[in-house]
GUROMAR-715658 format. One record per atom (N, C-alpha, C, O): atom name; x, y, z; residue number from 1; residue in one letter. Coordinates in steps of 0.02 Angstrom, whole numbers. Example, Ala and Ser with C-alpha at 12.3 -4.5 7.8 and 13.67 -1.06 7.14 Angstrom:
<recs>
+------+--------+--------+--------+------+------+
: name :     c1 :     c2 :     c3 : resi : resn :
+------+--------+--------+--------+------+------+
:    N :    660 :   -284 :    390 :    1 :    A :
:   CA :    615 :   -225 :    390 :    1 :    A :
:    C :    660 :   -165 :    390 :    1 :    A :
:    O :    712 :   -166 :    423 :    1 :    A :
:    N :    642 :   -112 :    354 :    2 :    S :
:   CA :    684 :    -53 :    357 :    2 :    S :
:    C :    645 :      2 :    394 :    2 :    S :
:    O :    670 :     57 :    402 :    2 :    S :
+------+--------+--------+--------+------+------+
</recs>
This chain:
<recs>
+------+--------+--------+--------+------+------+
: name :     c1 :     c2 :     c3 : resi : resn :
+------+--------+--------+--------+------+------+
:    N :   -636 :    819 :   -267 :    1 :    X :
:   CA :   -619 :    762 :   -225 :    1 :    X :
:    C :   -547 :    773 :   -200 :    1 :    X :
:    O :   -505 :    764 :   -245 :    1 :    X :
:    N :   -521 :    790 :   -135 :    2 :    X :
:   CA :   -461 :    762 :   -116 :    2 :    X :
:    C :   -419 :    707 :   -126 :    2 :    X :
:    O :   -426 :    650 :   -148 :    2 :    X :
:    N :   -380 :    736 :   -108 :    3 :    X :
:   CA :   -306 :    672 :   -134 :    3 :    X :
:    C :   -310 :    647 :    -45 :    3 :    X :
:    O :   -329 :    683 :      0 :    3 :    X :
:    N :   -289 :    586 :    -38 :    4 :    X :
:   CA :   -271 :    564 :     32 :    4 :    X :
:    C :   -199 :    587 :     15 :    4 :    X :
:    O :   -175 :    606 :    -39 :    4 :    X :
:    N :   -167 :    580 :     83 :    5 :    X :
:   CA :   -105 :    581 :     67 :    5 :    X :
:    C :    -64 :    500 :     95 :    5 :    X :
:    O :    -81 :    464 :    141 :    5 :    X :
:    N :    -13 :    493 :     51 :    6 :    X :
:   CA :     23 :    424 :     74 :    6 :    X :
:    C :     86 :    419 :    115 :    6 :    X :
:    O :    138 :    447 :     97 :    6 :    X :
:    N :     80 :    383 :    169 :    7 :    X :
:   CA :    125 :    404 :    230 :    7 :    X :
:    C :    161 :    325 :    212 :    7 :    X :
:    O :    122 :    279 :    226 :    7 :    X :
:    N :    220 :    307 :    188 :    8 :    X :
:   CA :    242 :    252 :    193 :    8 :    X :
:    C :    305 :    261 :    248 :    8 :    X :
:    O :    348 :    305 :    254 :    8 :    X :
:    N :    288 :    194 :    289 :    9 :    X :
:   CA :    326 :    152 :    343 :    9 :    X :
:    C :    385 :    180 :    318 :    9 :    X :
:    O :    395 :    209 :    264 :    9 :    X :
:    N :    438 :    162 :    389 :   10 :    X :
:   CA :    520 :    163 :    374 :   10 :    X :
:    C :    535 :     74 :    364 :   10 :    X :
:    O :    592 :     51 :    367 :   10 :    X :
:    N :    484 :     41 :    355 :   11 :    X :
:   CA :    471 :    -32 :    331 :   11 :    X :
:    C :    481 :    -53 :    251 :   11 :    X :
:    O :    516 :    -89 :    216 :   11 :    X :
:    N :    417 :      5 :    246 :   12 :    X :
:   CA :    380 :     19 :    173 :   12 :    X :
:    C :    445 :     21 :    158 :   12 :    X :
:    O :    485 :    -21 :    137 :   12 :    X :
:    N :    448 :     92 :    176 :   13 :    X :
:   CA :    509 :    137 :    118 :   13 :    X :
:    C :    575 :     92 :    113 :   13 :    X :
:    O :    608 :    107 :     63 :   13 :    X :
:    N :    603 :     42 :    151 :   14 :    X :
:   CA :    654 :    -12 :    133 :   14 :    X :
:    C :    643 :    -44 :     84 :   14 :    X :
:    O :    681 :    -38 :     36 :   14 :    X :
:    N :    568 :   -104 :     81 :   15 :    X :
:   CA :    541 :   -125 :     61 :   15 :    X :
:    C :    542 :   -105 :    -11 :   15 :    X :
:    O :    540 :   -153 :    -50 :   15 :    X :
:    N :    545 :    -29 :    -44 :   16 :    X :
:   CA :    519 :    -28 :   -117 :   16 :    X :
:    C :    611 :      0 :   -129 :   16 :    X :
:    O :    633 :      1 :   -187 :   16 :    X :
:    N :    651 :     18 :    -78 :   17 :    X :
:   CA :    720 :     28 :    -87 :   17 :    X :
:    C :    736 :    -60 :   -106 :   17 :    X :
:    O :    788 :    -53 :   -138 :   17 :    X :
:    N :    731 :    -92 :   -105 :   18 :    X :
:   CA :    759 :   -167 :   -116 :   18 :    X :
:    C :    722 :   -186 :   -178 :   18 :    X :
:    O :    731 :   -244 :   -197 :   18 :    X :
:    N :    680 :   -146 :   -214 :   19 :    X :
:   CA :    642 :   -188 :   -276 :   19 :    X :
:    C :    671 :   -151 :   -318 :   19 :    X :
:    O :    686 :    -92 :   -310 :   19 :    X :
:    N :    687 :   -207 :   -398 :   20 :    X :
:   CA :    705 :   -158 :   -448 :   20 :    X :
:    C :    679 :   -101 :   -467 :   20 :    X :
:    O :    619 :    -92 :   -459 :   20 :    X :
:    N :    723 :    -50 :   -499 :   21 :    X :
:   CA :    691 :      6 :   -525 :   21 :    X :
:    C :    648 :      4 :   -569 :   21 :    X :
:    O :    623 :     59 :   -571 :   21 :    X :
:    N :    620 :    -37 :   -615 :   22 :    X :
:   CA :    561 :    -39 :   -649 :   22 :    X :
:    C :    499 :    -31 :   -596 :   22 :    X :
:    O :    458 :     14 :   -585 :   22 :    X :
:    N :    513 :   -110 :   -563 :   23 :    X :
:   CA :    452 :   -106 :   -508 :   23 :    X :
:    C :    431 :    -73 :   -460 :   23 :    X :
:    O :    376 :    -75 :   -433 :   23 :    X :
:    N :    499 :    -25 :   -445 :   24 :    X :
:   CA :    500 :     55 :   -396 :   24 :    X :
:    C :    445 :     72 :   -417 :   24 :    X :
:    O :    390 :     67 :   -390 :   24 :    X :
:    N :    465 :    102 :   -490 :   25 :    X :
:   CA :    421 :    145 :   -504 :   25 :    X :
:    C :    362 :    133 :   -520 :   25 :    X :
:    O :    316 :    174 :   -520 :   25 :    X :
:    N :    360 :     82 :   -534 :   26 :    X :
:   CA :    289 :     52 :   -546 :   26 :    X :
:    C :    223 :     59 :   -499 :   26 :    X :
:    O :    164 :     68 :   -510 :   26 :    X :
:    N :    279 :     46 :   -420 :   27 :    X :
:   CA :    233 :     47 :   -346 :   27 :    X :
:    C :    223 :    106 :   -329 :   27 :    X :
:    O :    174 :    124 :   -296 :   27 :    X :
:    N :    272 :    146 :   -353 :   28 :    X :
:   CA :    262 :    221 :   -319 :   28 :    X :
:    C :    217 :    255 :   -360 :   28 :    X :
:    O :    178 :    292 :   -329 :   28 :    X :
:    N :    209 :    253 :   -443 :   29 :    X :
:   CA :    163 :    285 :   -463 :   29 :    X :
:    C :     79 :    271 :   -466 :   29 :    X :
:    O :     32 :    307 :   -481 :   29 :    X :
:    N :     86 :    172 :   -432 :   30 :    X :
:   CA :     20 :    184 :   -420 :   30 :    X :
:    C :     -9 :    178 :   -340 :   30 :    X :
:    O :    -68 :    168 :   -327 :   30 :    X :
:    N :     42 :    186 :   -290 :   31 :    X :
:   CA :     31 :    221 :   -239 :   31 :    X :
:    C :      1 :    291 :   -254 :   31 :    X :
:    O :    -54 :    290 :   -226 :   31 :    X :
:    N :     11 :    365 :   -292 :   32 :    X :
:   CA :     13 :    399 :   -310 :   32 :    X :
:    C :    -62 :    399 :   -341 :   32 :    X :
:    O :   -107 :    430 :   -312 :   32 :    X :
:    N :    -72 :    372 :   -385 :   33 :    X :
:   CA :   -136 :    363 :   -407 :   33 :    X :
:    C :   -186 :    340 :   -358 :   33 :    X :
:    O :   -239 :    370 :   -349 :   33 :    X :
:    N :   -163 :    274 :   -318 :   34 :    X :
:   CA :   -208 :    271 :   -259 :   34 :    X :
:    C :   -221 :    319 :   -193 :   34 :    X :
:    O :   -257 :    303 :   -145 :   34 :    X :
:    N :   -182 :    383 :   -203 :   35 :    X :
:   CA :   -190 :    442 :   -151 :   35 :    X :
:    C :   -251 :    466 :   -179 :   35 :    X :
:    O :   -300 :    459 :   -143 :   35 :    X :
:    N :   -258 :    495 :   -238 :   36 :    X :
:   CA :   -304 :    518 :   -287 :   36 :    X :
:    C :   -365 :    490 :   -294 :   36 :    X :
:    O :   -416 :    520 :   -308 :   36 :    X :
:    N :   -357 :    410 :   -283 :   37 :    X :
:   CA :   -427 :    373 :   -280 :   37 :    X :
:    C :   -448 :    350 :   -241 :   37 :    X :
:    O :   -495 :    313 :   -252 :   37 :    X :
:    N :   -419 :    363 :   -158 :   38 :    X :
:   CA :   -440 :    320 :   -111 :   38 :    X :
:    C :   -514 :    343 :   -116 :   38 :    X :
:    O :   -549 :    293 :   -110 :   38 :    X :
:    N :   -544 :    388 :   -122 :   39 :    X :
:   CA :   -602 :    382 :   -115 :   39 :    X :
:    C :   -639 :    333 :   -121 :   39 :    X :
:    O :   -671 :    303 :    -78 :   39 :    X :
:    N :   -633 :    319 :   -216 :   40 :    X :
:   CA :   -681 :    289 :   -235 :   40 :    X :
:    C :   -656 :    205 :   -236 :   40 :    X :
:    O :   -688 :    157 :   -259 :   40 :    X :
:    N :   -598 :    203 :   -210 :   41 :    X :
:   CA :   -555 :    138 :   -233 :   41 :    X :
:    C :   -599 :     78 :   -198 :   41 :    X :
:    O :   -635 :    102 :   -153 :   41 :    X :
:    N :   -606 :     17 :   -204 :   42 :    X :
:   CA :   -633 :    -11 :   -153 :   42 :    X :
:    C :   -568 :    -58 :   -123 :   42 :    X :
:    O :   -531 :    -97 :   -153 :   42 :    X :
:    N :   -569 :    -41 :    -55 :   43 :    X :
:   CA :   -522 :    -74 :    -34 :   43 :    X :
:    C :   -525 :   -144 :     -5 :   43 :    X :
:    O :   -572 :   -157 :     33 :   43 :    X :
:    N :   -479 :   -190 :    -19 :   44 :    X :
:   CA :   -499 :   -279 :     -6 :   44 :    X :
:    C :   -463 :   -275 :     52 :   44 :    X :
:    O :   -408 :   -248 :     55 :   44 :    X :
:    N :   -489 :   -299 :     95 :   45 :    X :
:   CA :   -471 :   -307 :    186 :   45 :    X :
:    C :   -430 :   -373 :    190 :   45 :    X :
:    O :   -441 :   -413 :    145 :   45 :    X :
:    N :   -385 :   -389 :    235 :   46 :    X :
:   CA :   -367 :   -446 :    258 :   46 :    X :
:    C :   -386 :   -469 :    311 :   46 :    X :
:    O :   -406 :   -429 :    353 :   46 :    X :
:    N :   -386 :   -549 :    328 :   47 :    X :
:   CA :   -387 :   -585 :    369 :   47 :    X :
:    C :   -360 :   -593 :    381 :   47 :    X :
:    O :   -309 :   -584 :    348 :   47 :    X :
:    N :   -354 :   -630 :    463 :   48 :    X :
:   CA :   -313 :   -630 :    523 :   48 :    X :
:    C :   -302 :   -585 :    580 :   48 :    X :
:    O :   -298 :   -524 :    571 :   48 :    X :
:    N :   -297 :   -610 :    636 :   49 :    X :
:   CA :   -293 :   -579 :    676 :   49 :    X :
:    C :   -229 :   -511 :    675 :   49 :    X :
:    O :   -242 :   -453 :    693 :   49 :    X :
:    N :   -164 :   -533 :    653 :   50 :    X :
:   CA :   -132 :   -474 :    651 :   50 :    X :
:    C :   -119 :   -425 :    568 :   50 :    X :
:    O :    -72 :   -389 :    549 :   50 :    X :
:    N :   -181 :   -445 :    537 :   51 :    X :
:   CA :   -180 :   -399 :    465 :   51 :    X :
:    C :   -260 :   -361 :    505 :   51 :    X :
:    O :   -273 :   -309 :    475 :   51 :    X :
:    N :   -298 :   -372 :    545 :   52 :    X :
:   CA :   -372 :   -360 :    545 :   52 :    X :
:    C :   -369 :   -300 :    521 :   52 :    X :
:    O :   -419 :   -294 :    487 :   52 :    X :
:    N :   -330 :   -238 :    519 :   53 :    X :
:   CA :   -372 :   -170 :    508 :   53 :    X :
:    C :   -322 :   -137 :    437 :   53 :    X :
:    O :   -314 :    -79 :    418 :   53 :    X :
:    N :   -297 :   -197 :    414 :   54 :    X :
:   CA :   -257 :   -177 :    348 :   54 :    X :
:    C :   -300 :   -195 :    279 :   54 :    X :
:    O :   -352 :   -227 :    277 :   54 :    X :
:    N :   -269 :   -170 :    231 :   55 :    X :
:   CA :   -302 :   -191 :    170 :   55 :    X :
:    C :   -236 :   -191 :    126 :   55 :    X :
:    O :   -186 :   -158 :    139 :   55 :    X :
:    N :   -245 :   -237 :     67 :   56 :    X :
:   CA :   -203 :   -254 :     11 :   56 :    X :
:    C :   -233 :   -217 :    -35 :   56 :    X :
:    O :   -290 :   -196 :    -40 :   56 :    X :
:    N :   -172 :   -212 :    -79 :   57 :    X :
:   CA :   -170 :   -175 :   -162 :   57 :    X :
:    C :   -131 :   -231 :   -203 :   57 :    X :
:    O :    -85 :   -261 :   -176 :   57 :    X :
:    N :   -147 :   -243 :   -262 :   58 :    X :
:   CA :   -106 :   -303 :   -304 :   58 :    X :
:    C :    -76 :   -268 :   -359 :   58 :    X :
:    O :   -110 :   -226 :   -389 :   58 :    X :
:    N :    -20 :   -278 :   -375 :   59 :    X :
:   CA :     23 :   -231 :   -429 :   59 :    X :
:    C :     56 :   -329 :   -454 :   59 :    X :
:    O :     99 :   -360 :   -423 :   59 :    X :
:    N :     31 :   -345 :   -496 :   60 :    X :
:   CA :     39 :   -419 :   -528 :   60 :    X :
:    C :     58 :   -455 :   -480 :   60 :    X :
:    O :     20 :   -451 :   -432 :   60 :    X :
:    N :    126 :   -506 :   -472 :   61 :    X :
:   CA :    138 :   -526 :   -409 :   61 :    X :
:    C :    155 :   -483 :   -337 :   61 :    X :
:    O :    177 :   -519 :   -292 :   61 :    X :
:    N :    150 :   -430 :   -325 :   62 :    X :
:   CA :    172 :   -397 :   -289 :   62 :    X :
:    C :    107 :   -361 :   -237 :   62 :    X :
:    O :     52 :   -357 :   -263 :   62 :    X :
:    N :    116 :   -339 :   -178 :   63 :    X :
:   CA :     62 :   -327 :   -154 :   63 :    X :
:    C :     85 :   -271 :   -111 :   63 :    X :
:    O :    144 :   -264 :    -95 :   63 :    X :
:    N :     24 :   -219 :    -88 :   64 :    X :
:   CA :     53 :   -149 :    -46 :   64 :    X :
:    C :    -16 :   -168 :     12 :   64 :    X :
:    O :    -77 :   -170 :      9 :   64 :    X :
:    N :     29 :   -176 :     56 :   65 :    X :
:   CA :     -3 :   -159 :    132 :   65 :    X :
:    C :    -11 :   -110 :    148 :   65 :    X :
:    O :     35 :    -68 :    151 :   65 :    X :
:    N :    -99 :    -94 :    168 :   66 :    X :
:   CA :    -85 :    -25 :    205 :   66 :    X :
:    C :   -161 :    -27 :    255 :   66 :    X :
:    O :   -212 :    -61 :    262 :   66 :    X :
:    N :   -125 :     40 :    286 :   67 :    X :
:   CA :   -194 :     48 :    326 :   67 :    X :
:    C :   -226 :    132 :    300 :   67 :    X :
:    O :   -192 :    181 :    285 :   67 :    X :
:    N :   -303 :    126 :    303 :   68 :    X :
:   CA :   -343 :    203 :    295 :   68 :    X :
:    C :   -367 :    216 :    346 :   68 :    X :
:    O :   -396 :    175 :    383 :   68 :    X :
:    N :   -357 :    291 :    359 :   69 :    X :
:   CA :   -388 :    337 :    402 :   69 :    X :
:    C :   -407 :    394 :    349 :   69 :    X :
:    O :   -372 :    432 :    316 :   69 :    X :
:    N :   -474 :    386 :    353 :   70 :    X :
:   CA :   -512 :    416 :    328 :   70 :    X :
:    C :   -547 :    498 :    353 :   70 :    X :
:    O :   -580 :    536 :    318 :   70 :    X :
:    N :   -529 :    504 :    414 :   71 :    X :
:   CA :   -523 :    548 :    453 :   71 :    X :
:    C :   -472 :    611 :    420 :   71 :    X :
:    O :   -481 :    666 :    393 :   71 :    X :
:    N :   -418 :    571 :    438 :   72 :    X :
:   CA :   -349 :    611 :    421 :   72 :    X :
:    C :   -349 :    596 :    351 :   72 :    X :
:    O :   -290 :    591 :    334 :   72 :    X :
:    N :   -392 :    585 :    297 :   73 :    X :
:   CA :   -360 :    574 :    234 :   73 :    X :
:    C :   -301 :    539 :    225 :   73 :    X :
:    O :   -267 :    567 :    182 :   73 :    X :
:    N :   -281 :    501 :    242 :   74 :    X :
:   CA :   -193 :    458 :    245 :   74 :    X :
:    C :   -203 :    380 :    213 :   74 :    X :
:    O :   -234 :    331 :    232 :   74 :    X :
:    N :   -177 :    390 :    178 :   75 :    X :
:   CA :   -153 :    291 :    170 :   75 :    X :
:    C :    -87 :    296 :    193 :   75 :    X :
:    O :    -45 :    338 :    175 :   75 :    X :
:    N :    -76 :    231 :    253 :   76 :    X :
:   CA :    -27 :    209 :    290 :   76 :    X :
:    C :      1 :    151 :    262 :   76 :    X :
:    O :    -27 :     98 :    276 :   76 :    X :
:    N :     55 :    150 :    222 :   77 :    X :
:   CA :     80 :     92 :    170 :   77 :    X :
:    C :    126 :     61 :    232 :   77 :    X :
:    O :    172 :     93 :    257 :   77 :    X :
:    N :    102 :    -12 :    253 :   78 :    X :
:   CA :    141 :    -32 :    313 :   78 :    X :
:    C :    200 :    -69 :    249 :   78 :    X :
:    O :    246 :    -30 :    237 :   78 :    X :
:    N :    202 :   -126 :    215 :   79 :    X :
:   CA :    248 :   -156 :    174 :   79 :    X :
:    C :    241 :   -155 :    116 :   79 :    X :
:    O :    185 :   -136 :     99 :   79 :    X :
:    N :    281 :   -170 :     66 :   80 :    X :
:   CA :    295 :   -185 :     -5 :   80 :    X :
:    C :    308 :   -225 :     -6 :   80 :    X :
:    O :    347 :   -246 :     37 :   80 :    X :
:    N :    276 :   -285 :    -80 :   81 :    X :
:   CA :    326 :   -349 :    -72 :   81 :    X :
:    C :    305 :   -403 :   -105 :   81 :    X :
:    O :    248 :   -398 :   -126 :   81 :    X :
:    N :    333 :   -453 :   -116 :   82 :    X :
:   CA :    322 :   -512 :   -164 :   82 :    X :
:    C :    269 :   -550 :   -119 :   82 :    X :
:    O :    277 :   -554 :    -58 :   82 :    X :
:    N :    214 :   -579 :   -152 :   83 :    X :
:   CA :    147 :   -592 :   -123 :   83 :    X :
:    C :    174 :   -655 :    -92 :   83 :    X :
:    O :    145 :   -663 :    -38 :   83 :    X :
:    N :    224 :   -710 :   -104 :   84 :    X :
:   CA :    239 :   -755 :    -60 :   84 :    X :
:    C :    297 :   -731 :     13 :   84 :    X :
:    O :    311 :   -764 :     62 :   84 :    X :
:    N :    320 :   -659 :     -9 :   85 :    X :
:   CA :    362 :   -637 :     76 :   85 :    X :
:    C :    320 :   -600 :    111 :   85 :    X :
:    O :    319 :   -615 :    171 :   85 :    X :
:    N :    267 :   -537 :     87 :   86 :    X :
:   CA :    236 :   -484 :     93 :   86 :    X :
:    C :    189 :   -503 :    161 :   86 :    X :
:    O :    160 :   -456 :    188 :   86 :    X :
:    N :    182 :   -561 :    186 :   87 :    X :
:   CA :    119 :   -570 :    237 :   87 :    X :
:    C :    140 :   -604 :    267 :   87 :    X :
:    O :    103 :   -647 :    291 :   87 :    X :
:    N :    235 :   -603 :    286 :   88 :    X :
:   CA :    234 :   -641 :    359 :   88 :    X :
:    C :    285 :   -592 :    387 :   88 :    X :
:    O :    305 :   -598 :    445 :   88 :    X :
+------+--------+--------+--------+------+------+
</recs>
């Protein structure tokens, strides 16, 4: 099985630069793991008109926006972020 690979935003990549270093690492290693599993991962979609072709990941309160192209193997991590800032 391929690894996707993970392309995070110059959004993203602020986004996990502003979270403590526990929770850095926390997001990055299971970004990392989710390259490895996009396959089989099932991904939960959002609603709304401007989330329509994104999907969420939940790391306790915290949540990773992204988009798949499955084509290109890529997860596109648009934000990082506390589930009450992360979706506006």
């Amino acid at each position: 099985m391929n690894a996707f690979e993970i392309i995070l935003t110059p959004e993203a990549q602020a986004d996990v630069k502003l979270l403590d270093p526990v929770m850095q690492t926390r997001i990055l290693n299971r970004l990392e793991w989710m390259g490895e599993n996009a396959a089989i991962l099932r991904h939960q979609s959002l609603r709304g008109s401007e989330w329509r072709s994104c999907f969420k990941y939940r790391i306790g309160d915290y949540r990773i926006i992204y988009q798949v192209d499955r084509a290109a193997q890529k997860l596109v991590v648009l934000k990082v972020g506390h589930r009450r800032d992360v979706y506006e």
